[in-house]
Biopython code that builds the backbone (N, CA, C, O; Angstrom):
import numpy as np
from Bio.PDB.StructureBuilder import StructureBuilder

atoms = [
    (1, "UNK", "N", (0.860, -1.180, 0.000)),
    (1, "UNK", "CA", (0.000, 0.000, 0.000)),
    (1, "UNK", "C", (0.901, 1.236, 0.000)),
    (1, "UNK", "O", (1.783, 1.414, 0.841)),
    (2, "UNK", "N", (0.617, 2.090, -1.015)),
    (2, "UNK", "CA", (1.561, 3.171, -0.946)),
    (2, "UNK", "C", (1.180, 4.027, -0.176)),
    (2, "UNK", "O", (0.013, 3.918, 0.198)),
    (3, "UNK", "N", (2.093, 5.324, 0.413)),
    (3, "UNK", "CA", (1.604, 6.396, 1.305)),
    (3, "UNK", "C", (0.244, 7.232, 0.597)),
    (3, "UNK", "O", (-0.648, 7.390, 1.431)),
    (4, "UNK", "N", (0.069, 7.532, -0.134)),
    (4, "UNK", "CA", (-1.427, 7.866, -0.195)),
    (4, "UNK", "C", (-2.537, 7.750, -0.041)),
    (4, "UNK", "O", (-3.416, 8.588, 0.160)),
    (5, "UNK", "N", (-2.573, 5.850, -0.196)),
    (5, "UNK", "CA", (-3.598, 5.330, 0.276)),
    (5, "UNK", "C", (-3.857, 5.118, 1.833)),
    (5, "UNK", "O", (-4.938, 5.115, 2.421)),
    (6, "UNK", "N", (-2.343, 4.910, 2.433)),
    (6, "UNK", "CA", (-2.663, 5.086, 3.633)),
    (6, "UNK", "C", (-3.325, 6.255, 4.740)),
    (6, "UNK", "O", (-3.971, 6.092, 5.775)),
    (7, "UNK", "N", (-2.779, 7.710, 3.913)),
    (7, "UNK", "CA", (-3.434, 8.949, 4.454)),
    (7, "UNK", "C", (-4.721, 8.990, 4.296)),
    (7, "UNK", "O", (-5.414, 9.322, 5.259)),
    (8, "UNK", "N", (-5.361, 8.639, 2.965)),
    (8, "UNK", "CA", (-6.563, 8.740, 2.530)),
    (8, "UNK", "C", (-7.395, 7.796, 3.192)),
    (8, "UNK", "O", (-8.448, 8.137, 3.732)),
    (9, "UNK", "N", (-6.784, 6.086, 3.173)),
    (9, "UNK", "CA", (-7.711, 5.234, 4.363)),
    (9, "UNK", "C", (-7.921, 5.854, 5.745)),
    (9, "UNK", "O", (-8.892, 5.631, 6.469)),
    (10, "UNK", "N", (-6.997, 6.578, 5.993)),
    (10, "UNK", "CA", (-6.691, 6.696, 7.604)),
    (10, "UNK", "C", (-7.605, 7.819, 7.735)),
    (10, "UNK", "O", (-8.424, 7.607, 8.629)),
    (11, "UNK", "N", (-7.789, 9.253, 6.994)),
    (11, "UNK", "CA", (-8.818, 10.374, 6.938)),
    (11, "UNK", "C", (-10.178, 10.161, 6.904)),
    (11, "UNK", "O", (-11.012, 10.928, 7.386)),
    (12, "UNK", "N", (-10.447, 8.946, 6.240)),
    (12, "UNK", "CA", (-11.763, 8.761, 5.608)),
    (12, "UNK", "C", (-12.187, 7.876, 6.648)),
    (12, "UNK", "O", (-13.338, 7.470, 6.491)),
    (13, "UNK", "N", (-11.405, 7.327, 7.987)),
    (13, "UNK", "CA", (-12.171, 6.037, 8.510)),
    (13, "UNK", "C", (-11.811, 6.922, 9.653)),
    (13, "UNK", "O", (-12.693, 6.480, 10.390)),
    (14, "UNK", "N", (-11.088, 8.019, 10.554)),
    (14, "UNK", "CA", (-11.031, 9.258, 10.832)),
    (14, "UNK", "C", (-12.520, 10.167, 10.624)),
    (14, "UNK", "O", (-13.132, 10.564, 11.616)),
    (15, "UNK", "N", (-12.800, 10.320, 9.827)),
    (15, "UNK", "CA", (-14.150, 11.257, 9.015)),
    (15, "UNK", "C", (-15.496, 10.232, 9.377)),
    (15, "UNK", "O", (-16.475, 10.902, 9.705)),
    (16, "UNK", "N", (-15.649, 9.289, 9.380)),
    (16, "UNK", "CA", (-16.543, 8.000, 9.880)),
    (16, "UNK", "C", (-16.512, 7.617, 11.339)),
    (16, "UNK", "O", (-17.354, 6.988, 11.979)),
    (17, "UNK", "N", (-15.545, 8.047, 11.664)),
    (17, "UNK", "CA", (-15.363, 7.402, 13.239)),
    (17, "UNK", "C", (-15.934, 9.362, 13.931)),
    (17, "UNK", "O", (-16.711, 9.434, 14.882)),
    (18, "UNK", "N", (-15.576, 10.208, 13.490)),
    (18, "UNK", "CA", (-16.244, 11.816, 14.476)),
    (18, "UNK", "C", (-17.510, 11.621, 13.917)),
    (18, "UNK", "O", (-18.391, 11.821, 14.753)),
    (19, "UNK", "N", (-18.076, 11.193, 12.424)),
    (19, "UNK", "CA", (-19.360, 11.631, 12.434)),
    (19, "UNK", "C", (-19.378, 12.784, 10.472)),
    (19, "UNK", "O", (-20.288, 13.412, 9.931)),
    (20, "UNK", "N", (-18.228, 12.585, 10.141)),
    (20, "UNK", "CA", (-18.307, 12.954, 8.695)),
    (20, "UNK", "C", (-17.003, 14.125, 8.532)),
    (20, "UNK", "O", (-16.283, 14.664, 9.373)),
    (21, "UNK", "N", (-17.082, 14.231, 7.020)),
    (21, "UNK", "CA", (-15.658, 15.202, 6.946)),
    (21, "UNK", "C", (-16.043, 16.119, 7.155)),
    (21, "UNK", "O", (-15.073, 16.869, 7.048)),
    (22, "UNK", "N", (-16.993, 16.771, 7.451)),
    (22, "UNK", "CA", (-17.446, 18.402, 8.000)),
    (22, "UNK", "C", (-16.712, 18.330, 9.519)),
    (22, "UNK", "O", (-15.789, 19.054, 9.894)),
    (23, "UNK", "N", (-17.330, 17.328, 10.240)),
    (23, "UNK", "CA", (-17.052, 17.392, 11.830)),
    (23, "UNK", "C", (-15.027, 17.114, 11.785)),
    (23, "UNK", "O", (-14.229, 17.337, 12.695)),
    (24, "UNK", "N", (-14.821, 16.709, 10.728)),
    (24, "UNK", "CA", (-13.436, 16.218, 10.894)),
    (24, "UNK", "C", (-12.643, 17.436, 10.712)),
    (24, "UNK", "O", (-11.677, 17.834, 11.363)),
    (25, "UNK", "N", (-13.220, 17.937, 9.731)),
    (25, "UNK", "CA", (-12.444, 19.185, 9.149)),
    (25, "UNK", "C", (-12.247, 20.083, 10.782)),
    (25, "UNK", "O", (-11.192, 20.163, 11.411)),
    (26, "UNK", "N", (-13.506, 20.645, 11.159)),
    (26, "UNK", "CA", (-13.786, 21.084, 12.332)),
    (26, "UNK", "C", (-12.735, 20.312, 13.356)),
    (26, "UNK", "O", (-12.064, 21.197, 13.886)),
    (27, "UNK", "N", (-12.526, 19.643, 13.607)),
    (27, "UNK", "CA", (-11.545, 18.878, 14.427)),
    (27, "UNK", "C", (-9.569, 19.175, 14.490)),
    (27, "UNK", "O", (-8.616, 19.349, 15.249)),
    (28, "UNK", "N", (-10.031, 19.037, 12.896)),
    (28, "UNK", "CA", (-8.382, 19.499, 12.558)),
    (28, "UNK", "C", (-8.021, 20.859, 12.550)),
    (28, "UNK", "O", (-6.843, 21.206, 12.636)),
    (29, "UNK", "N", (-9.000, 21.692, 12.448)),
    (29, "UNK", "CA", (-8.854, 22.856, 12.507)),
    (29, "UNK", "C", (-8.869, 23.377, 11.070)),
    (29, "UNK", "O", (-8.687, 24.590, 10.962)),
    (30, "UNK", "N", (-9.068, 22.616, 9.850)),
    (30, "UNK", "CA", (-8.634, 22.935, 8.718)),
    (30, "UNK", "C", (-9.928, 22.943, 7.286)),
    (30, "UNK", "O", (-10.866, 22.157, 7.156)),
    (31, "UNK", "N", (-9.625, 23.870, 6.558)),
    (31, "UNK", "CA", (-10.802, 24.459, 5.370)),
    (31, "UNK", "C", (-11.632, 23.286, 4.840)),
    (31, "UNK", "O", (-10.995, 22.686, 3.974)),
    (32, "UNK", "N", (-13.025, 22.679, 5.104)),
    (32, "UNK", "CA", (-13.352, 21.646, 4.089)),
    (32, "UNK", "C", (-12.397, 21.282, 2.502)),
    (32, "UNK", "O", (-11.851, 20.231, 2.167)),
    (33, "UNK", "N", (-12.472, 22.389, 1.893)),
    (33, "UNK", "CA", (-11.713, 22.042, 1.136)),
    (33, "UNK", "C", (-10.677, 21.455, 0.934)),
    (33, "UNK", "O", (-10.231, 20.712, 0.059)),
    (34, "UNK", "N", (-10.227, 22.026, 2.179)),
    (34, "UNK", "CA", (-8.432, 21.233, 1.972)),
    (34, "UNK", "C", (-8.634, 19.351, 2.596)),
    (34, "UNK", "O", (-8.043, 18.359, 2.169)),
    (35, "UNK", "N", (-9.368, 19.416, 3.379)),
    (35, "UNK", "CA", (-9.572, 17.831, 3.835)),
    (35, "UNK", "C", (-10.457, 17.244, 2.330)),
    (35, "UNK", "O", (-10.258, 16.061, 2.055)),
    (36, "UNK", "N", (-10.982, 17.691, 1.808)),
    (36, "UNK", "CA", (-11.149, 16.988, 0.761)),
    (36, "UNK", "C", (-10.401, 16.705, -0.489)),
    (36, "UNK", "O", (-10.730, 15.891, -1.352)),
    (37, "UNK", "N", (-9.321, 17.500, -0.484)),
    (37, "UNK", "CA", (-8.264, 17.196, -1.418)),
    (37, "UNK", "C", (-7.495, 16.328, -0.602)),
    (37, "UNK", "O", (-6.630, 15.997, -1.414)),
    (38, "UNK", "N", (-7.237, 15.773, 0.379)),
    (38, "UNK", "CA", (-6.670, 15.449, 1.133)),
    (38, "UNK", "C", (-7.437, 13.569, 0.879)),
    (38, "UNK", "O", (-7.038, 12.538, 0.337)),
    (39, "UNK", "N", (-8.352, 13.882, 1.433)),
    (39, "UNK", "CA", (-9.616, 12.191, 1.179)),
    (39, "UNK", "C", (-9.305, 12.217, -0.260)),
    (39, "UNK", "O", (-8.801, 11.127, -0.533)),
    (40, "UNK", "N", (-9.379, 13.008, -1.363)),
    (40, "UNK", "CA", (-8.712, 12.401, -2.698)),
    (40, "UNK", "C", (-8.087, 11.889, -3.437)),
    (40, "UNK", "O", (-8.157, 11.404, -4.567)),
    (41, "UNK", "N", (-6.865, 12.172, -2.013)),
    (41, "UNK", "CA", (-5.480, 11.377, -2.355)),
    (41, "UNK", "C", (-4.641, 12.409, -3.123)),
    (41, "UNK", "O", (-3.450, 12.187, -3.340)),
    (42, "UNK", "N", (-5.462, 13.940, -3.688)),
    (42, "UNK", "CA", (-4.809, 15.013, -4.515)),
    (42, "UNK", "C", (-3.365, 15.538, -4.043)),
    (42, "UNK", "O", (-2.593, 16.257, -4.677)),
    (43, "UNK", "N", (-3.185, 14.903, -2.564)),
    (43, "UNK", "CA", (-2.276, 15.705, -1.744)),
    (43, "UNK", "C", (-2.000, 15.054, -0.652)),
    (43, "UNK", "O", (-2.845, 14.223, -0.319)),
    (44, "UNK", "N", (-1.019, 15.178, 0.054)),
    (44, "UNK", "CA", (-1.001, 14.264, 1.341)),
    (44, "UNK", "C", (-0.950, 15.233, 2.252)),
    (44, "UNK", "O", (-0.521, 16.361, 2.008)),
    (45, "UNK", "N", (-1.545, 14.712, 3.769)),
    (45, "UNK", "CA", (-2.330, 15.883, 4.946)),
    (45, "UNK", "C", (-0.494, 16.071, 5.748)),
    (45, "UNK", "O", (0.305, 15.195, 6.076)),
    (46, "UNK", "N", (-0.417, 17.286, 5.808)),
    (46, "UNK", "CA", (1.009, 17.310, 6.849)),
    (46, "UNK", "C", (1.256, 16.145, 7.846)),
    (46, "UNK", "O", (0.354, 15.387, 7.492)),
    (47, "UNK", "N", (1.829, 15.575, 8.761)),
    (47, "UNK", "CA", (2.241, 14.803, 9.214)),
    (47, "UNK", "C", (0.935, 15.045, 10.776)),
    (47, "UNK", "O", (0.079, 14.206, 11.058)),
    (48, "UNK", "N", (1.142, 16.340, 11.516)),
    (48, "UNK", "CA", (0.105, 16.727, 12.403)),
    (48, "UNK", "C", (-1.163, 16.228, 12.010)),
    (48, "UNK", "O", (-1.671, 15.193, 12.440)),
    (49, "UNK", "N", (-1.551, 16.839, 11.351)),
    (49, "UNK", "CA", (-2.562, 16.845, 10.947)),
    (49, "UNK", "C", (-2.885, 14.640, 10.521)),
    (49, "UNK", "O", (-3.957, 14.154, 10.884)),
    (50, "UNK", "N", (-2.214, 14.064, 10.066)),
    (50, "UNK", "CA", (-2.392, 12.810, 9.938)),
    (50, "UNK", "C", (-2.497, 12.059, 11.677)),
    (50, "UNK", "O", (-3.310, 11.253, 12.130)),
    (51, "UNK", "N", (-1.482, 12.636, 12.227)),
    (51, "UNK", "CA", (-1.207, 12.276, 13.454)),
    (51, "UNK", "C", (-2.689, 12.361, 14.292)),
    (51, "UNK", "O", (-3.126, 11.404, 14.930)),
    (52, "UNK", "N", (-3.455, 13.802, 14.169)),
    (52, "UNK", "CA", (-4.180, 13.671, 15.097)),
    (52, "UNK", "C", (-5.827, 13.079, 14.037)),
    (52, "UNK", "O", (-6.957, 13.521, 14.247)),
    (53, "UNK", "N", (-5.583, 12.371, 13.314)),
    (53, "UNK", "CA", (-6.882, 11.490, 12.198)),
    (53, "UNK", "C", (-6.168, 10.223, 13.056)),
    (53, "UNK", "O", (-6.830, 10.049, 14.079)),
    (54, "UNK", "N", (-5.447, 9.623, 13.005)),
    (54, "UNK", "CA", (-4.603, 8.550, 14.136)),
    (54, "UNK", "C", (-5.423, 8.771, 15.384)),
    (54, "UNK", "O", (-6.344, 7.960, 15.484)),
    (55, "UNK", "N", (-5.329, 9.725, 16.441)),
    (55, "UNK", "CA", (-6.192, 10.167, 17.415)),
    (55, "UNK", "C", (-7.641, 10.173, 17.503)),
    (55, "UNK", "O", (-8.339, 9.725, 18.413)),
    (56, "UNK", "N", (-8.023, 10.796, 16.334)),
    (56, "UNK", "CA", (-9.509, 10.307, 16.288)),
    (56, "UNK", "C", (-9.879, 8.876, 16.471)),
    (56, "UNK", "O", (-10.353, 8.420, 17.512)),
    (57, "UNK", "N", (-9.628, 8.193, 15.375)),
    (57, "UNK", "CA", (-9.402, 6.871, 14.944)),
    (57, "UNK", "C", (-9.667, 6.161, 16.589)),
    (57, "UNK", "O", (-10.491, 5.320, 16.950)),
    (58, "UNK", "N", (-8.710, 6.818, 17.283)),
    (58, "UNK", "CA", (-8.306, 5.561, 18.760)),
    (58, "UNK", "C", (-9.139, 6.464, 19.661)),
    (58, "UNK", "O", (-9.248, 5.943, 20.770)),
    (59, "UNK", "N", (-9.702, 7.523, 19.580)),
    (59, "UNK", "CA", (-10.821, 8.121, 20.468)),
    (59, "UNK", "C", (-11.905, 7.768, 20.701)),
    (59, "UNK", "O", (-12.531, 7.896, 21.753)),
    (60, "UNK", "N", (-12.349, 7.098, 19.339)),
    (60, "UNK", "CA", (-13.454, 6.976, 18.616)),
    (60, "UNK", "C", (-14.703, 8.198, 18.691)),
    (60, "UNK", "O", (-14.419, 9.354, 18.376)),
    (61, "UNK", "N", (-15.820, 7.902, 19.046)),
    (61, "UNK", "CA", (-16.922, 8.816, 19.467)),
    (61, "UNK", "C", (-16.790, 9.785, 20.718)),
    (61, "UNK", "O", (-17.716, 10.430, 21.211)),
    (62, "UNK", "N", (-15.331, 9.767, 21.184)),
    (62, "UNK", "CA", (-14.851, 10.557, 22.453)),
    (62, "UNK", "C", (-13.955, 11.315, 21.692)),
    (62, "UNK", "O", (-13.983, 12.407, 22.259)),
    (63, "UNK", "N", (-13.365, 11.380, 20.981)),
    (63, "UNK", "CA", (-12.491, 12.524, 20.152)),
    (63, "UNK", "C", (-13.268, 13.550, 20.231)),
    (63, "UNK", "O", (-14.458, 13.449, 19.933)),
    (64, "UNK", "N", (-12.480, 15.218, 20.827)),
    (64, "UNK", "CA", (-12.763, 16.152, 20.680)),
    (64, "UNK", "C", (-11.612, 16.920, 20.893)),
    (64, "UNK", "O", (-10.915, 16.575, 21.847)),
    (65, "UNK", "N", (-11.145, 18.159, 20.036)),
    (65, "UNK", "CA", (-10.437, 19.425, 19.950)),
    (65, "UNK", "C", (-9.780, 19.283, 21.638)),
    (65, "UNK", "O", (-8.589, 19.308, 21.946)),
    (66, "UNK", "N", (-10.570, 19.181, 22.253)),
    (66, "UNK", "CA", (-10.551, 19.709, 24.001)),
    (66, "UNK", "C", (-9.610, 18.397, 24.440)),
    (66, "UNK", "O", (-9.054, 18.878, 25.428)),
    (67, "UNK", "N", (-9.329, 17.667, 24.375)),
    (67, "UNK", "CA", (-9.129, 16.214, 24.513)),
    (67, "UNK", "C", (-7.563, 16.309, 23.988)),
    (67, "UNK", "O", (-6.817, 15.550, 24.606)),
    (68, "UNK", "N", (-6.962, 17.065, 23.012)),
    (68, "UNK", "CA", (-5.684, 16.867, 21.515)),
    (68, "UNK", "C", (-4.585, 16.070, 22.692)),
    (68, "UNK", "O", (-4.700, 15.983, 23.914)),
    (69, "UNK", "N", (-3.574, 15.584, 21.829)),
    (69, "UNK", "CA", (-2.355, 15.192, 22.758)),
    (69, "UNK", "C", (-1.517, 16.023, 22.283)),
    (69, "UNK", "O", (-1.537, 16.670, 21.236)),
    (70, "UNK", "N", (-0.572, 15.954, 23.346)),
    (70, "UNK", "CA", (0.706, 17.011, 22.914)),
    (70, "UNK", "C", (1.422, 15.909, 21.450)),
    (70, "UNK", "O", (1.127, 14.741, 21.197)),
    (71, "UNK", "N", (2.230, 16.661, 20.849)),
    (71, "UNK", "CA", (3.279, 16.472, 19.797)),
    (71, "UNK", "C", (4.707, 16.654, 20.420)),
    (71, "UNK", "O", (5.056, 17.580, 21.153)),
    (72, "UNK", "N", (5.722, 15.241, 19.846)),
    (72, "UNK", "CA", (6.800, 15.582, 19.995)),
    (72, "UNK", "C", (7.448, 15.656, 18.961)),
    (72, "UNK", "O", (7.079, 14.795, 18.163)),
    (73, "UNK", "N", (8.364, 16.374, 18.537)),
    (73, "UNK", "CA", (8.641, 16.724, 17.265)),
    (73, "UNK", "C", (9.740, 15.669, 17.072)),
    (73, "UNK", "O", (10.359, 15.375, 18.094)),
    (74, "UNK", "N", (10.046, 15.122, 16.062)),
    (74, "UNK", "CA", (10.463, 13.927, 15.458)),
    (74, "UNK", "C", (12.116, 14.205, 14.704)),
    (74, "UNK", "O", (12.242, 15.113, 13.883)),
    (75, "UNK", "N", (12.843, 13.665, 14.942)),
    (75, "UNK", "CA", (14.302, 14.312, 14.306)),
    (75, "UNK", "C", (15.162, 13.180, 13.895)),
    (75, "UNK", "O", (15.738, 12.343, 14.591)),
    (76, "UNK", "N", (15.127, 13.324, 12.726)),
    (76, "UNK", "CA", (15.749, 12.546, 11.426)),
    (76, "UNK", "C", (17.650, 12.754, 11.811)),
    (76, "UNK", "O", (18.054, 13.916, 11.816)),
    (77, "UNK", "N", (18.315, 12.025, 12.000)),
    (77, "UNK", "CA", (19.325, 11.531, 11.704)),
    (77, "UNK", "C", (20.097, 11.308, 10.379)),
    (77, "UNK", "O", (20.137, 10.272, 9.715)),
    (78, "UNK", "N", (20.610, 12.312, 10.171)),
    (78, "UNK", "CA", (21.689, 12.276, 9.024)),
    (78, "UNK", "C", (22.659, 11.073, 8.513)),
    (78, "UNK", "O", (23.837, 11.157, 8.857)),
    (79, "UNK", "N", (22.315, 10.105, 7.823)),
    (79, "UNK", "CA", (23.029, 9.106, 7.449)),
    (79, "UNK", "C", (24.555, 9.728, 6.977)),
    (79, "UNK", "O", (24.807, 10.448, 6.011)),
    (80, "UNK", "N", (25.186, 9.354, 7.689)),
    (80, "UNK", "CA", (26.911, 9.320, 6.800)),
    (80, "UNK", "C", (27.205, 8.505, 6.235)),
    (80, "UNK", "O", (28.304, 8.503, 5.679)),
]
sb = StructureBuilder()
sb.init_structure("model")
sb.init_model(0)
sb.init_chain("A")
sb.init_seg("    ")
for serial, (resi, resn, name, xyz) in enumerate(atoms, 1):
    if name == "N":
        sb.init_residue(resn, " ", resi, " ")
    sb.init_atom(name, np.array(xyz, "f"), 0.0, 1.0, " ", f" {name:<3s}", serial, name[0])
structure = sb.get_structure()
């Protein structure tokens, strides 16, 4: 499964688990529009933004804005 499909499975079952991509959008903080280019696969969702569709996902019908987890920021190692 390539990374697109995985963002797009993960948004769309994310978007089903709050109650639809309106309430999701609302969740992420971000323009209908852009979550629907996003469920298209047109684009892939920033990493945050995937992270907390992950959160929904494991919230289920208890996911809310009020609820978010902190982020730790992630640091890539320079191969020599």
């Amino acid at each position: 499964m390539d990374g697109r499909n995985v963002y797009t499975e993960t948004l769309a079952c994310a978007a089903a688990t709050i109650g639809g991509a309106a309430r999701l959008a609302e969740f992420l903080r971000v323009p209908k529009g852009r979550l629907a280019r996003w469920l298209a696969g047109e684009e892939p969702p920033p990493q945050d933004v995937f992270l907390d569709a992950l959160d929904v996902i494991a919230d289920g019908p208890y996911a809310s804005p009020e609820r978010r987890r902190p982020r730790v920021a992630v640091l890539h190692q320079n191969k020599r």
